[in-house]
C-alpha positions as CSV (number, residue, x, y, z in Angstrom):
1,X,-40.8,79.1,37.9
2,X,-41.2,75.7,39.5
3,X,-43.5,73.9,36.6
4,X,-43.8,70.5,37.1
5,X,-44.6,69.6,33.7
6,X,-45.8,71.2,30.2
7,X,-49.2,71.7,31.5
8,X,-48.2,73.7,34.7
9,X,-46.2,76.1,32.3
10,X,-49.2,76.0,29.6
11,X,-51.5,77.0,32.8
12,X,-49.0,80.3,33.6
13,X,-49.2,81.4,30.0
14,X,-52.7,81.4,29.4
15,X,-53.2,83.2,33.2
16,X,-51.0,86.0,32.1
17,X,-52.5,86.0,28.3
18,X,-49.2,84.7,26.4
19,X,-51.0,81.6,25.1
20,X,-53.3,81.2,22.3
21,X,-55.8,77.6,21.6
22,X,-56.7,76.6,18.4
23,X,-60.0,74.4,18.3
24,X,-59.9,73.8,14.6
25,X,-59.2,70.4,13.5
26,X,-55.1,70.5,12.2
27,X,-53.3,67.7,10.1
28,X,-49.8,67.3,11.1
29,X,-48.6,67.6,7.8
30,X,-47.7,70.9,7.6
31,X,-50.4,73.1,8.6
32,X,-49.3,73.1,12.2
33,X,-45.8,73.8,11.1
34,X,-47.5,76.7,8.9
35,X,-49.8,78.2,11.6
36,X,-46.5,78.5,14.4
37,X,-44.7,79.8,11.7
38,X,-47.4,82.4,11.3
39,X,-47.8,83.5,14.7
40,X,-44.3,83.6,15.2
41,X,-43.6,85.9,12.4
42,X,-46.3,87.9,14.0
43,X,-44.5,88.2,17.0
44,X,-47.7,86.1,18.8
45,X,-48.1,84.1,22.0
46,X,-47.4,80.5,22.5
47,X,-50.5,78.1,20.6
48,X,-52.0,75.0,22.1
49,X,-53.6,72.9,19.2
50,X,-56.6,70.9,21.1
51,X,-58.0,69.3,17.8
52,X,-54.9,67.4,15.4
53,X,-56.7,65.3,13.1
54,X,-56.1,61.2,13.3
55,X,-54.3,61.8,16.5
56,X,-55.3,61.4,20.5
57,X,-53.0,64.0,21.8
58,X,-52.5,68.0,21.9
59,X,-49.2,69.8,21.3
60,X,-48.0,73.4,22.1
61,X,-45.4,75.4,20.1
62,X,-43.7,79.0,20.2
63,X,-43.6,78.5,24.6
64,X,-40.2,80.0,23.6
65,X,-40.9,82.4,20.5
66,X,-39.8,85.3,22.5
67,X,-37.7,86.2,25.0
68,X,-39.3,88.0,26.9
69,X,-41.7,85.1,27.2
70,X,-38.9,82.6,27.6
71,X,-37.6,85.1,30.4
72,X,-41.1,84.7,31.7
73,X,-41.2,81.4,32.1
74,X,-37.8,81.4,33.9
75,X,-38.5,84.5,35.9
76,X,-37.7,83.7,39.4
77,X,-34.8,82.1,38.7
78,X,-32.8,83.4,36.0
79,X,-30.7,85.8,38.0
80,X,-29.8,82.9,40.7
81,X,-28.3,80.9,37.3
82,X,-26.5,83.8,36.6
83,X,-24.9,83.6,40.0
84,X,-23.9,80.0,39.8
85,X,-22.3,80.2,35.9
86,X,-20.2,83.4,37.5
87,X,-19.0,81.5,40.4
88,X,-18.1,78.4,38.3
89,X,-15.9,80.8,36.2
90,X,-14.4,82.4,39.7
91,X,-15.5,80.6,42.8
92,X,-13.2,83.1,45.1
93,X,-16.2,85.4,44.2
94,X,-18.5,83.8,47.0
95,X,-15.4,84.7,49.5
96,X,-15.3,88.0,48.1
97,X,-19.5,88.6,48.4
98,X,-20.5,86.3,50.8
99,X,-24.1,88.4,50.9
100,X,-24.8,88.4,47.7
101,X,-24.3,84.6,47.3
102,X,-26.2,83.9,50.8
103,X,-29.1,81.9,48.2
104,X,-26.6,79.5,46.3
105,X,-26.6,76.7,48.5
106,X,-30.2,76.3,48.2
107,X,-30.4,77.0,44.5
108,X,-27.5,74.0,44.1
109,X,-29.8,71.6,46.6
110,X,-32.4,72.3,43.4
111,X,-29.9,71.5,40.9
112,X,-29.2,68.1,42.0
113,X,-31.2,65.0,40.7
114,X,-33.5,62.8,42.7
115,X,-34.3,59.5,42.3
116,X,-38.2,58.7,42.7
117,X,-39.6,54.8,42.7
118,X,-43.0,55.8,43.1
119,X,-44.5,59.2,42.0
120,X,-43.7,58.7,38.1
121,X,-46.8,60.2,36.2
122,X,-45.1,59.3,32.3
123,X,-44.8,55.8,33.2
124,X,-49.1,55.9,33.0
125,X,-49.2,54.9,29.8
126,X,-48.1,53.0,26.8
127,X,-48.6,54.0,23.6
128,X,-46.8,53.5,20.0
129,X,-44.5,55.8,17.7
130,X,-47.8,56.5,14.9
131,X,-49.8,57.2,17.6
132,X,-47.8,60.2,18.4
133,X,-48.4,63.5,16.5
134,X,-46.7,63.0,13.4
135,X,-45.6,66.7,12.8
136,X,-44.4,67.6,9.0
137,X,-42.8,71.1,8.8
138,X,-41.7,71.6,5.1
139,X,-43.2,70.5,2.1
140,X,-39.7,68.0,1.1
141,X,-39.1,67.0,4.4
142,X,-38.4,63.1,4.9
143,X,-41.5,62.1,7.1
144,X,-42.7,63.7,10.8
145,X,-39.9,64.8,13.1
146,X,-39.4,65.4,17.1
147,X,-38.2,68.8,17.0
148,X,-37.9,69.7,20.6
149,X,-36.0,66.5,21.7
150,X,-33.9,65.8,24.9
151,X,-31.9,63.4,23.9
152,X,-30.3,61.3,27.2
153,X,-27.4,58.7,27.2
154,X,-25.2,57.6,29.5
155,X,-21.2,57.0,29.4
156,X,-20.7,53.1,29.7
157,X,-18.0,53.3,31.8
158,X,-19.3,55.7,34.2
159,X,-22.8,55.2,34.4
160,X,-25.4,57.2,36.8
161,X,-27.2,60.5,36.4
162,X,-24.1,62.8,36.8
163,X,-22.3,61.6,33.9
164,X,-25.2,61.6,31.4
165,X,-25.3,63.8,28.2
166,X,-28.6,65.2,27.8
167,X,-28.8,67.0,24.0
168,X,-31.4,68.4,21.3
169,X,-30.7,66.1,18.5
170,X,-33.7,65.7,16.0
171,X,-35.6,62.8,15.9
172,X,-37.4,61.0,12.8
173,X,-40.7,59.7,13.6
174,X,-41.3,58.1,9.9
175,X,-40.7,57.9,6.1
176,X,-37.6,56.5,4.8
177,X,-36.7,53.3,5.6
178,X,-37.8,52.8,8.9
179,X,-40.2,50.0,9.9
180,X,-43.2,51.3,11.5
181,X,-43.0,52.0,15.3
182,X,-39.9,49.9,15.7
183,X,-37.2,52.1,14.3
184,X,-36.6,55.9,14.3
185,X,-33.8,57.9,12.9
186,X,-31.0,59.8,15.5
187,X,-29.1,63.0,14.0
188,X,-26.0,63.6,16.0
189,X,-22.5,63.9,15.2
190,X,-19.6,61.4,16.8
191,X,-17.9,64.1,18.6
192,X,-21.2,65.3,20.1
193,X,-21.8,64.0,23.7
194,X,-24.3,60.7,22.3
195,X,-21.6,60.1,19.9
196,X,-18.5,59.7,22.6
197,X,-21.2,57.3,24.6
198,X,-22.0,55.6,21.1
199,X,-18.2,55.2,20.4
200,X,-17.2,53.9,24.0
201,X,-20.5,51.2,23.5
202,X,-19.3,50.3,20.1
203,X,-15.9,49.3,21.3
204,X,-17.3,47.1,23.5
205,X,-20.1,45.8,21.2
206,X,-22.7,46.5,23.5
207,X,-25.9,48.6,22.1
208,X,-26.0,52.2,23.5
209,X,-29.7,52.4,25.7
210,X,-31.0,55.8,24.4
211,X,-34.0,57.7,25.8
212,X,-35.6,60.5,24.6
213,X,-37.8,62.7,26.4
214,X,-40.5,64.9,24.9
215,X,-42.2,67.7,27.3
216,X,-42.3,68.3,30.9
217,X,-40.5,71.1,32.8
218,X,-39.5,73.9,30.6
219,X,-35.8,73.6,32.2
220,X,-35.2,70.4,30.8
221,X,-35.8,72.2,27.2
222,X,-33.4,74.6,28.3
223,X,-30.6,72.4,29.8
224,X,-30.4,70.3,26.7
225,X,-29.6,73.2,24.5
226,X,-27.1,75.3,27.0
227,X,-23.6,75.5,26.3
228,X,-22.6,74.1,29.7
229,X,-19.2,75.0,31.6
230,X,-17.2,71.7,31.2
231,X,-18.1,69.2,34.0
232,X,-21.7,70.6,34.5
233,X,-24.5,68.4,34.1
234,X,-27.5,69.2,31.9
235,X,-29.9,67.6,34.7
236,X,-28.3,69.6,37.5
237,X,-28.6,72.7,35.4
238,X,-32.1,72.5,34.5
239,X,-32.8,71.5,38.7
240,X,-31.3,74.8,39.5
241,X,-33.2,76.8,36.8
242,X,-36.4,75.3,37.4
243,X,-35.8,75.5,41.1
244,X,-37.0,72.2,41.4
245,X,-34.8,68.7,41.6
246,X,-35.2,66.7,38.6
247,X,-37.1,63.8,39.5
248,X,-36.2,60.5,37.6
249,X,-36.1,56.7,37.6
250,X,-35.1,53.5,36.1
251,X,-37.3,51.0,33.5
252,X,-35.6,48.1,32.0
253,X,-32.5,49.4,32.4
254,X,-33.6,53.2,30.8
255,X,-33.3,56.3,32.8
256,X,-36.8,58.3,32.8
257,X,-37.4,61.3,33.4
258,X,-40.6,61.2,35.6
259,X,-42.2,64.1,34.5
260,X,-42.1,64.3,31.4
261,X,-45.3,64.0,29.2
262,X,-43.6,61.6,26.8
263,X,-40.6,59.3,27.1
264,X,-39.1,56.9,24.0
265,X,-36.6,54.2,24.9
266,X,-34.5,52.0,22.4
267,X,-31.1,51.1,21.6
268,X,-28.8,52.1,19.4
269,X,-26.6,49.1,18.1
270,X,-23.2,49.1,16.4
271,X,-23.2,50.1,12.8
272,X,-26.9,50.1,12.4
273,X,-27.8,53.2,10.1
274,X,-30.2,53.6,7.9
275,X,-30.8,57.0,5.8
276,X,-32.3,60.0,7.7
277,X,-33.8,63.8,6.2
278,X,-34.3,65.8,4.2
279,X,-35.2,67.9,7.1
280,X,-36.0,71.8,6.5
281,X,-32.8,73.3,8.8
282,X,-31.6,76.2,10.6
283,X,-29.6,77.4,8.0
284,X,-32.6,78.1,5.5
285,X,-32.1,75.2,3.5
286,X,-33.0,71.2,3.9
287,X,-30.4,68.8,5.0
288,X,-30.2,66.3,2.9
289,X,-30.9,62.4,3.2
290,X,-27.7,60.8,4.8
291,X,-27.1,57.6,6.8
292,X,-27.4,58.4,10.7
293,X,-27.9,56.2,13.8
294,X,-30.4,53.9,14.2
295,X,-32.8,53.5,17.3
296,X,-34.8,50.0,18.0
297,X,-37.8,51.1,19.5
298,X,-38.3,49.6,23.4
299,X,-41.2,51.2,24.5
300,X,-43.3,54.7,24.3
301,X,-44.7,55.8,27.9
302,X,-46.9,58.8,27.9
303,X,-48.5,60.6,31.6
304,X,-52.5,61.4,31.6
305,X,-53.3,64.1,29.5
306,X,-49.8,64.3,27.9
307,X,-49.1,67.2,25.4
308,X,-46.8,67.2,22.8
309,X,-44.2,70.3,22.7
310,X,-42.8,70.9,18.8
311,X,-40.8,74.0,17.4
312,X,-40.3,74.9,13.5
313,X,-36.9,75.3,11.7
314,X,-35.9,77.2,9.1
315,X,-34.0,80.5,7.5
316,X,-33.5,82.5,10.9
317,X,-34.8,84.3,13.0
318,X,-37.0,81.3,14.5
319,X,-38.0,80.2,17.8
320,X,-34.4,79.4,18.6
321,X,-33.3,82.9,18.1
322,X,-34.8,83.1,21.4
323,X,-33.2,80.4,22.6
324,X,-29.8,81.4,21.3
325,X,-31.1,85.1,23.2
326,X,-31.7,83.8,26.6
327,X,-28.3,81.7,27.0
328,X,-26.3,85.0,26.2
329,X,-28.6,86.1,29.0
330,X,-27.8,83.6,31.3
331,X,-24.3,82.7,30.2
332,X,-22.9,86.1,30.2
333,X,-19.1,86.1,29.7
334,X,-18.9,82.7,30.5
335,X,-17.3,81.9,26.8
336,X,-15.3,85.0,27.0
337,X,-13.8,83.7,30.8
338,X,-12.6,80.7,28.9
339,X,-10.7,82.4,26.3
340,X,-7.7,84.3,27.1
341,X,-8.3,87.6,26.0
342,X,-11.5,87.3,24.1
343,X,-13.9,90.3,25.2
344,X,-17.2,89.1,23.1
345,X,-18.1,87.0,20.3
346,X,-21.3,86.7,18.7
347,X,-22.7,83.6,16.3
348,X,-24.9,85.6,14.1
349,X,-28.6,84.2,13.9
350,X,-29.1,85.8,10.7
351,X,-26.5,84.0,9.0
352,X,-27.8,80.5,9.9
353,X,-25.7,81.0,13.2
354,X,-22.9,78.4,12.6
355,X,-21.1,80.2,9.1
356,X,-20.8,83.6,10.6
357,X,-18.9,84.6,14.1
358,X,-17.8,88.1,15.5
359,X,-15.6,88.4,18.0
360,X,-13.8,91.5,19.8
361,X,-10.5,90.7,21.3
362,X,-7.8,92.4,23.3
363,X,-4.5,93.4,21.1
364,X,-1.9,93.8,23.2
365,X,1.2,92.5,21.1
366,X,1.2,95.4,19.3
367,X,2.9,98.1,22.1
368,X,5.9,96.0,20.9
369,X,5.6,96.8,17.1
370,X,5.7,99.8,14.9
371,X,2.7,99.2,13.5
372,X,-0.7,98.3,15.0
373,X,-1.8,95.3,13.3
374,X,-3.5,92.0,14.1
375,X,-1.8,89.4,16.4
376,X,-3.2,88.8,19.5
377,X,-6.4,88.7,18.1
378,X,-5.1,86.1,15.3
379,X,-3.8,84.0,18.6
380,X,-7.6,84.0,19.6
381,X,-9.1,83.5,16.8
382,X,-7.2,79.9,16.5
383,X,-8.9,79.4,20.1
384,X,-12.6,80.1,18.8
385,X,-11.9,77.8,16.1
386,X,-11.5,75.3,18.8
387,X,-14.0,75.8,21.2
388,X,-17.3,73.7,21.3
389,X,-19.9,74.2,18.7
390,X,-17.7,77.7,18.0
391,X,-15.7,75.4,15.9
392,X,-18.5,75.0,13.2
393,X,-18.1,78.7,11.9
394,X,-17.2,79.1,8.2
395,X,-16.0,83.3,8.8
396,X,-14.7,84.4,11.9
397,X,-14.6,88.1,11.8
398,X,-12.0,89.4,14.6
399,X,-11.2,93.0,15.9
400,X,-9.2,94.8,18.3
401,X,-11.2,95.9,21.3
402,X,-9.0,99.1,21.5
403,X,-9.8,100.4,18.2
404,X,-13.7,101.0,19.6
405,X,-14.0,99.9,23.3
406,X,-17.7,101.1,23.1
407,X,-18.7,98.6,19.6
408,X,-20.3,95.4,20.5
409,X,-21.0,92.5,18.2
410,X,-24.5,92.1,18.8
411,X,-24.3,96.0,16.4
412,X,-23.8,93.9,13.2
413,X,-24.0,96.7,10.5
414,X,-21.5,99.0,12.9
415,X,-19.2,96.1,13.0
416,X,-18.9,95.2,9.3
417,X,-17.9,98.8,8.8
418,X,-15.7,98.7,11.3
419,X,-13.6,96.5,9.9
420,X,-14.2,97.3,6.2
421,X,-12.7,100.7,7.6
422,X,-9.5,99.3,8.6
423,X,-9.2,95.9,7.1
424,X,-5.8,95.2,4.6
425,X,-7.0,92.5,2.2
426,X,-3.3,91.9,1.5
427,X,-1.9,90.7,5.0
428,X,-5.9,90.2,7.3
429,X,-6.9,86.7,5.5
430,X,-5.9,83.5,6.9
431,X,-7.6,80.8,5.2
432,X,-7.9,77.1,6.7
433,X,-8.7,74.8,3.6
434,X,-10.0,71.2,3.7
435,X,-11.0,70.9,6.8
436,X,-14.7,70.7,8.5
437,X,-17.8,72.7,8.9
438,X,-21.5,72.0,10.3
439,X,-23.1,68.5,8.9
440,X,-26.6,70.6,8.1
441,X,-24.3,73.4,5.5
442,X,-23.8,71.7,1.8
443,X,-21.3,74.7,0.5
444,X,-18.3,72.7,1.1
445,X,-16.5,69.8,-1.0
446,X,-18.4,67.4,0.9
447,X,-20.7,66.2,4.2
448,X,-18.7,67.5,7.1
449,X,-16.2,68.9,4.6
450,X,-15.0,72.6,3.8
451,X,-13.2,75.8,4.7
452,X,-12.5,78.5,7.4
453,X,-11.5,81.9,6.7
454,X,-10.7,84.6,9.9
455,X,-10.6,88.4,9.0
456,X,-9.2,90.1,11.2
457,X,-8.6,93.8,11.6
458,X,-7.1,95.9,14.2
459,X,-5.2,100.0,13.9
460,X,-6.5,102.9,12.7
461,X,-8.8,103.8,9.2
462,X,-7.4,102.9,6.4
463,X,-10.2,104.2,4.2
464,X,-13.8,106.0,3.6
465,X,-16.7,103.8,3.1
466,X,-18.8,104.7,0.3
467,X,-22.3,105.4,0.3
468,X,-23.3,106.1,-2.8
469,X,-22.9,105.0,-7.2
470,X,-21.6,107.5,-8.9
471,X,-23.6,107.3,-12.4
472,X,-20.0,106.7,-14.4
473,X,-19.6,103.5,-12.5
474,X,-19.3,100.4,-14.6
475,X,-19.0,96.6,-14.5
476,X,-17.8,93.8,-16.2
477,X,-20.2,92.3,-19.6
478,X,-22.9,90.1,-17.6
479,X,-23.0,91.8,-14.6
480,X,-25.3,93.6,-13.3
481,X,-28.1,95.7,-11.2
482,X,-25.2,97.2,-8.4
483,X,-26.7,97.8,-5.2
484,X,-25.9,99.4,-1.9
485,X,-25.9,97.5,1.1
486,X,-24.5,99.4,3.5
487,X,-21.7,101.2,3.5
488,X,-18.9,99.7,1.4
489,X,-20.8,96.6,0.2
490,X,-21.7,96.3,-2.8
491,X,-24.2,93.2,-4.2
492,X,-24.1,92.5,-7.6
493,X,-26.4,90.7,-9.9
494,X,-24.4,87.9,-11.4
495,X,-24.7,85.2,-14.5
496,X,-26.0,81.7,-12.8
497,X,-23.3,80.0,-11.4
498,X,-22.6,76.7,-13.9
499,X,-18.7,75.6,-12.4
500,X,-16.1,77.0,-10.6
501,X,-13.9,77.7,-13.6
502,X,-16.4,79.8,-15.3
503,X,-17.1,81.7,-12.6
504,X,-12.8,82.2,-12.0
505,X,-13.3,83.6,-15.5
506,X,-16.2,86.0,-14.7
507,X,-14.9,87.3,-11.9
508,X,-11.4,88.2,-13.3
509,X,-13.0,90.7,-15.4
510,X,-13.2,92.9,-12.3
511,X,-9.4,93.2,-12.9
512,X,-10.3,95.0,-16.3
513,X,-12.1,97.2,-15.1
514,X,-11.2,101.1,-15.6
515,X,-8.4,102.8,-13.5
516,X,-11.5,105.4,-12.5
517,X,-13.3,102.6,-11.3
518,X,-11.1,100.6,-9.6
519,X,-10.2,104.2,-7.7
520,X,-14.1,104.6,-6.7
521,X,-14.4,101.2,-5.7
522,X,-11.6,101.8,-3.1
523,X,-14.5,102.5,-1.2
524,X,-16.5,99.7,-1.3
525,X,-13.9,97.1,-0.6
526,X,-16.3,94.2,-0.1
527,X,-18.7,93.1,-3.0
528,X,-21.3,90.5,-3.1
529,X,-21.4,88.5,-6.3
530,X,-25.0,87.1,-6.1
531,X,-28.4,86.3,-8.0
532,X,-30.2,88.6,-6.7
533,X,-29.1,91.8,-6.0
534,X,-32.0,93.7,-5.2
535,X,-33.2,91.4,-2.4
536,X,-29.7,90.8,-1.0
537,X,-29.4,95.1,-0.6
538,X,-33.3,94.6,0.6
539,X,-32.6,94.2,4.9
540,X,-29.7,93.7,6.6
541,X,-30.7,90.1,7.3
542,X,-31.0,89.2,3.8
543,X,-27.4,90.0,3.1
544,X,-26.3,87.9,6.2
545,X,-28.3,84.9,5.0
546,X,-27.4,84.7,1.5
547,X,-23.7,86.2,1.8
548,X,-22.8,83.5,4.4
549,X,-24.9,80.4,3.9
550,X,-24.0,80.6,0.2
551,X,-20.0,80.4,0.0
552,X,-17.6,78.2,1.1
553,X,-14.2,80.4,1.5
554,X,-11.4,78.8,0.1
555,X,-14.2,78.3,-2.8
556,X,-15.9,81.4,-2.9
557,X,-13.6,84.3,-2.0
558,X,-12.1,86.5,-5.0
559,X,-10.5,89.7,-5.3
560,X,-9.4,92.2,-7.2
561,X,-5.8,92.0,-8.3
562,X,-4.9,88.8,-6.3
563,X,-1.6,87.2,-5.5
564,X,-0.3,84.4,-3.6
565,X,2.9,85.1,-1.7
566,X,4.7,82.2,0.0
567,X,1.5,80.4,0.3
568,X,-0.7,83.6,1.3
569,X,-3.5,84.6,-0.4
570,X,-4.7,88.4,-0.6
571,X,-5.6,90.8,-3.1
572,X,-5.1,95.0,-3.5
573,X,-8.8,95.6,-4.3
574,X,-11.9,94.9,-3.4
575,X,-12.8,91.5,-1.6
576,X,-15.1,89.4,-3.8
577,X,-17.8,86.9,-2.3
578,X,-19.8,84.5,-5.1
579,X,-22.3,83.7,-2.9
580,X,-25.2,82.6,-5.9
581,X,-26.5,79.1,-5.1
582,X,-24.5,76.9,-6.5
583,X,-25.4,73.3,-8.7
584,X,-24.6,71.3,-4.7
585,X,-26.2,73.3,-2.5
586,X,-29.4,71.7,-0.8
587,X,-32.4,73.7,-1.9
588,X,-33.7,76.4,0.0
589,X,-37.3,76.5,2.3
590,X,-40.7,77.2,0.3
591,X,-43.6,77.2,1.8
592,X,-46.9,75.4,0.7
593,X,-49.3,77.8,-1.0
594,X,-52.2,76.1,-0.1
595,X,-51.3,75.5,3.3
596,X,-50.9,79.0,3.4
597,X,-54.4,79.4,2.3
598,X,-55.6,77.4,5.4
599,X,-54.0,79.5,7.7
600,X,-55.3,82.4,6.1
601,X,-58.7,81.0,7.1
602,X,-58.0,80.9,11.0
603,X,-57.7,84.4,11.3
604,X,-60.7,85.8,9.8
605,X,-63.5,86.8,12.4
606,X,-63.8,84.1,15.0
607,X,-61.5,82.2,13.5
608,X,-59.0,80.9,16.7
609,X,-56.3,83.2,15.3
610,X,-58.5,86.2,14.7
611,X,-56.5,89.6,15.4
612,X,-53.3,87.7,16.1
613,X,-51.6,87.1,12.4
């Protein structure tokens, strides 16, 4: 839909009953994180808080806790998007179909940016950074954060709309260091598009001008988070999905977006940092407090009747599951088009999205060899590992398309046996070792610092998963409580991790084991070393979150009679993961009891969240 601002889409919702209001008084700190968190759990609509104590303004959260909602809110125009990304990928399409393109020149009129002098509702008001709703989400967290950002710069040698990076990097508000409403807190990486415009300002000593827009049309949400085709602008995408230009202007030298419902605008100056977090994450855990970017606060403008839009992080699914759902929606093969012979690839939600990739590849080397094997698909793997934000995975799982050409990777379980099926633990590991992984995951060496590890798998079985413990089946002294996963994983309780040459120790006693039981656990070639067995074997989910936000490869990978052979690592038996929480991993999420408590309260009998959690 067309919205022209938060309000407009707020309007829709309620109309069409996806929108809840809650009229009792709220404190930012952490109850409104608590309640979303709620409702979204509860699969519920979208809630507008009309009543946050100590604070002027309302905010919404969970407008995109579903996707069917999201789709919603993008219904008349998803299907045109879909149009442009494919035509980006092959324009010779709109020679080939010229019917069935017959709408894309209006829906790219829509996508371009327009300049507006006069009609610029957030440049109403003034206001200050306290004054804004100071949102809190998890108990540890650093101070209130801005957790539905869009982040704009501009590159300094080619300034102007059309070259702008427009990005969903989190903002904090308070705590810390920071001196009251003159300084907030910018997390973003250098190779992220702020960071090239940082760099390029730095060089020339000149402070970067940074604003960052909170609310107004839904697309603008959207744009900042989509993995754009290179060369697309995140303004012009979110014109063309909202089917409506993108209307902004110019104050003291800051672009503004004109209808949003709030706009910040500072500067970011040459090594100024000052430490930013801990910040409950996507990954489950907090990042920790680090030194980030500084921003000198210019001004805060806010329209009439502004509202404040806010999401929750933490352990997945979350609102950006739907996020993550609606740009394979609207992206399609797009990633796939870009990749020479990459058929699908899937960052896995469950896992904290970054550690975990599937992909499906073609394998068409291996006509030439006697053996089918993985090679093309090792070729493409290298080329995930390169691309975009796909370059933050920790495990890249690969497989040969022609092995199953009906098995997607959105079928997790399917795919894990599939390659457990076939894998060879002695020639399918390729390791990358000191290298880096995503800022927010502490289970490397060091920030930004890690490993990679791609398993790859393509020919026929090899082997029959088992599904059941046999009651003669044994483990090593100090281990514990085995339990089935799925088939052919094991998760095993485990001693608490103390150092890594303790836990080489421990898990060399697999080696030990009984000729009888290293034959049955042929079938089980992977097994999760863990502290908690029973909820690791508990949901598929679990197993994703712990196995793969809790192990750093070249770390954290064992196996059963291992070798190194001309610098290749691989083992005969069974793959071993440690993935307990180790003494430098960041602490996990826990909620507040007695915030829980509180919402509790709003859903007993007329209570505003009666019948809904």
């Amino acid at each position: 839909m067309g919205y022209k601002s938060t309000q407009a889409c707020i309007d829709d919702l309620e109309k069409h009953g996806h929108l809840v209001r809650v009229k009792e008084e709220v404190n930012s700190e952490l109850e409104m994180a608590a309640i979303h968190l709620r409702v979204y759990e509860n699969n519920g609509p979208a809630i507008l808080f009309e009543n946050i104590k100590d604070c002027k303004f309302k905010a919404v959260s969970n407008l995109y806790g579903s996707l069917d909602r999201s789709k919603f809110i993008f219904r008349d125009t998803i299907e045109k998007i879909k149009i442009l990304i494919d035509l980006k990928n092959d324009p010779l399409e709109a020679l080939k179909h010229p019917f069935k393109y017959a709408n894309v020149g209006l829906t790219a009129f829509s996508a371009l940016p327009k300049k507006s002098n006069f009609n610029n509702p957030v440049l109403q008001n003034i206001t200050t950074i306290s004054s804004l709703p100071q949102i809190k989400c998890w108990p540890n967290d650093g101070g209130a954060f801005v957790t539905l950002p869009l982040v704009y710069s501009e590159d300094i040698d080619k300034p102007g709309v059309m070259n702008s990076n427009l990005g969903m990097y989190r903002i904090q508000l308070s705590g810390n260091e920071y001196i009251k409403d003159k300084e907030i807190g910018l997390h973003y990486q250098l190779h992220r598009g702020i960071g090239v415009h940082q760099t390029k300002s730095n060089a020339k000593n000149i402070p970067l001008k940074v604003s960052v827009f909170v609310g107004g049309p839904p697309s603008l949400t959207l744009g900042a988070v989509m993995p754009l085709p290179e060369g697309m602008s995140e303004l012009t995408f979110a014109g063309a999905l909202g089917n409506r230009r993108i209307q902004y202007t110019y104050r003291d030298g800051f672009c503004i977006a004109s209808d949003a419902d709030f706009v910040i605008t500072g500067e970011v100056y040459p090594d100024e940092n000052k430490p930013e977090g801990p910040f409950g994450d996507h990954l489950g855990y907090y990042s920790l407090k680090h030194n980030f970017p500084l921003m000198r606060v210019h001004k805060v403008y806010h329209r009439n009747n502004a509202i404040w839009p806010f999401t929750v992080v933490g352990r997945p699914p979350q609102e950006d599951t739907s996020f993550g759902a609606l740009i394979h929606e609207i992206t399609g093969n797009a990633i796939p088009n870009e990749i020479p012979g990459l058929k699908d690839v899937h960052a896995v939600d469950a896992s904290g999205v970054h550690p975990l990739l599937l992909a499906i590849g073609s394998e068409r080397y291996t006509p030439y060899s006697k053996e089918r094997k993985p090679q093309e698909i090792l070729t493409i793997a290298n080329h995930i590992l390169g691309k975009g934000q796909l370059s933050l995975a920790k495990y890249l799982f690969i497989i040969a398309g022609e092995d199953n050409p009906k098995l997607t990777t959105h079928a997790v379980a399917d795919y894990f046996m599939h390659v457990l099926e076939r894998i060879d633990f002695t020639r399918d590991l390729h390791f990358y070792t000191r290298t880096t992984i995503d800022t927010l995951d502490y289970t490397g060496t060091d920030l930004n610092s890690g490993s990679k590890v791609v398993i790859a798998a393509a020919g026929e079985k090899k082997r029959e998963l088992g599904t059941h413990l046999t009651s003669d089946f044994s483990l090593p002294l100090n281990f514990s409580n085995p339990q089935l996963v799925m088939p052919g994983i094991l998760a095993v309780n485990a001693p608490k991790f103390t150092n890594a040459q303790n836990a080489q120790s421990e898990i060399e006693k697999f080696d030990q084991l009984s000729a009888t039981t290293h034959e049955f656990l042929k079938a089980f070639p992977l097994i999760i070393i863990c502290d908690d067995s029973d909820f690791v074997a508990k949901t598929l989910n679990n197993f994703l979150w712990v196995t793969f936000t809790r192990s750093n490869p070249s770390h954290d990978i064992y196996g059963v009679n291992s070798f190194i052979e001309n610098k290749h690592w691989g083992c005969t038996g069974s793959l071993i993961i440690d993935a307990r929480i180790k003494p430098h991993h960041a602490p996990p999420l826990i909620k507040d009891s007695k915030v829980e408590k509180f919402v509790d309260s709003l859903a007993v009998k007329g209570g505003s969240l009666y019948e809904i959690i």
